[in-house]
C-alpha positions, 0 to 999 in steps of 0.5 A: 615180399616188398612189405616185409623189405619195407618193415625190415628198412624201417625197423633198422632206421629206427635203431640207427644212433643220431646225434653229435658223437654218431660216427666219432672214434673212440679212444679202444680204436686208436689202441686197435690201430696201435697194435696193428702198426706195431705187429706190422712192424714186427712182421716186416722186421721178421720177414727181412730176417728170413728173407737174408738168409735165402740164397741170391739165386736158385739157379743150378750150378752149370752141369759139366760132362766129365765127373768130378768123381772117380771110381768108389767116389774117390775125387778124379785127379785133376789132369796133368797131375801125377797118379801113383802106380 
């Protein structure tokens, strides 16, 4: 196993590029990083969209005892006021 390590450690140093542009940039990944950056925009762009249109607060409302409802769903009178006969 150790001599099969060692063939496979000289055969990939033997491939690896030397010389004065080993590990320079290219011109293909600035237009990568580019692209990048401008779909980064448009997604926070997007996101800010949707993220307006959600309510302030998920919290339920306050439940109170007494139904806002009257019989057959009509709205129950608010007290003091007059009720026909």
């Amino acid at each position: 196993m150790t001599s099969a390590s060692a063939l496979l450690t000289a055969w990939v140093a033997q491939g690896a590029p030397k010389g004065p542009e080993f590990g320079g940039s290219s011109p293909i990944g600035l237009v990568v990083t580019l692209l990048m950056l401008i779909a980064l925009v448009i997604l926070i762009r997007s996101m800010n969209k949707h993220l307006r249109k959600l309510p302030k607060s998920f919290d339920q409302p306050d439940q109170s005892d007494e139904p806002t409802e009257g019989p057959g769903g009509a709205p129950k009178a608010a007290p003091g006021a007059d009720t026909p006969k």
